[in-house]
C-alpha positions as CSV (number, residue, x, y, z in Angstrom):
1,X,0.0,0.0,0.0
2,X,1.0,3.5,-0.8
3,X,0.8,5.2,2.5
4,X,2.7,8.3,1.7
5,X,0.6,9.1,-1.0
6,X,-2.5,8.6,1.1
7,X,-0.5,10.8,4.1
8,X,0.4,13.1,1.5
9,X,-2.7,13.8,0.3
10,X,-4.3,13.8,4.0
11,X,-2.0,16.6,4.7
12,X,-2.8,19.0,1.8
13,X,-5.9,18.5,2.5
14,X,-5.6,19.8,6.1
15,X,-3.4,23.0,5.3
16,X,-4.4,26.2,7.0
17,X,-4.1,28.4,3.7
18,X,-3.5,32.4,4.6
19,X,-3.0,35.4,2.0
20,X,0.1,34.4,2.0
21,X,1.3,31.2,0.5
22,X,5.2,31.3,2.7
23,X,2.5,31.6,5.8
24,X,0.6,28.5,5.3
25,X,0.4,25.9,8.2
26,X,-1.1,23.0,9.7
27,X,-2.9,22.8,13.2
28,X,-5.0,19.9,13.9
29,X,-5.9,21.3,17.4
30,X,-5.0,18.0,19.4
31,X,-1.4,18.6,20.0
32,X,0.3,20.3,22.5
33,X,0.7,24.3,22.3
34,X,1.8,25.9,20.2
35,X,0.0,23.1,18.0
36,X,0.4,25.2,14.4
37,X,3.9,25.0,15.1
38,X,4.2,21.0,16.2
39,X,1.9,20.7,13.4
40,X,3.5,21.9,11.2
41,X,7.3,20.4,11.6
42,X,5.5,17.5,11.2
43,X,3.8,17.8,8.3
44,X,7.1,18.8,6.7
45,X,9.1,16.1,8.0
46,X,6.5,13.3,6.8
47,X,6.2,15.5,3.5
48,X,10.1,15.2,2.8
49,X,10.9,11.9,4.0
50,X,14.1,10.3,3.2
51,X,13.6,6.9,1.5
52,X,13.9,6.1,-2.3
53,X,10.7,7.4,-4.1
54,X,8.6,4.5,-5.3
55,X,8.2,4.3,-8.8
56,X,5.2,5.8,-10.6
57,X,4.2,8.3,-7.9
58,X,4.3,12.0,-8.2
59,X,6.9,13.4,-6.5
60,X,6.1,16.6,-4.4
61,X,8.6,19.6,-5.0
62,X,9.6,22.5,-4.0
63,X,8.4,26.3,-4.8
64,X,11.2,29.0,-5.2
65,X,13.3,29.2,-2.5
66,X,13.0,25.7,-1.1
């Protein structure tokens, strides 16, 4: 099973969008506080996990900037 693509897609999902994209975030509001920020390292960390892509799934990337 895929489960990165299904986390993935779970995550994007869940984004807190604001005016401005660099200032988007995640809080799920079931963590400790501050939870956007928990939330958010963790989102990135699942999103740009370190293992060999599988082949045939979209890669995520990277704006400008990183």
């Amino acid at each position: 099973h895929d489960w990165y693509t299904d986390g993935a897609v779970v995550l994007l999902r869940e984004q807190k969008k604001t005016a401005v994209p660099t200032d988007w975030f995640w809080n799920s509001g079931l963590t400790h506080t501050p939870g956007d920020e928990y939330d958010t390292c963790f989102a990135l960390l699942f999103l740009e996990r370190a293992s060999v892509p599988m082949p045939g799934v979209v890669e995520i990337t990277h704006g400008e900037g990183g």
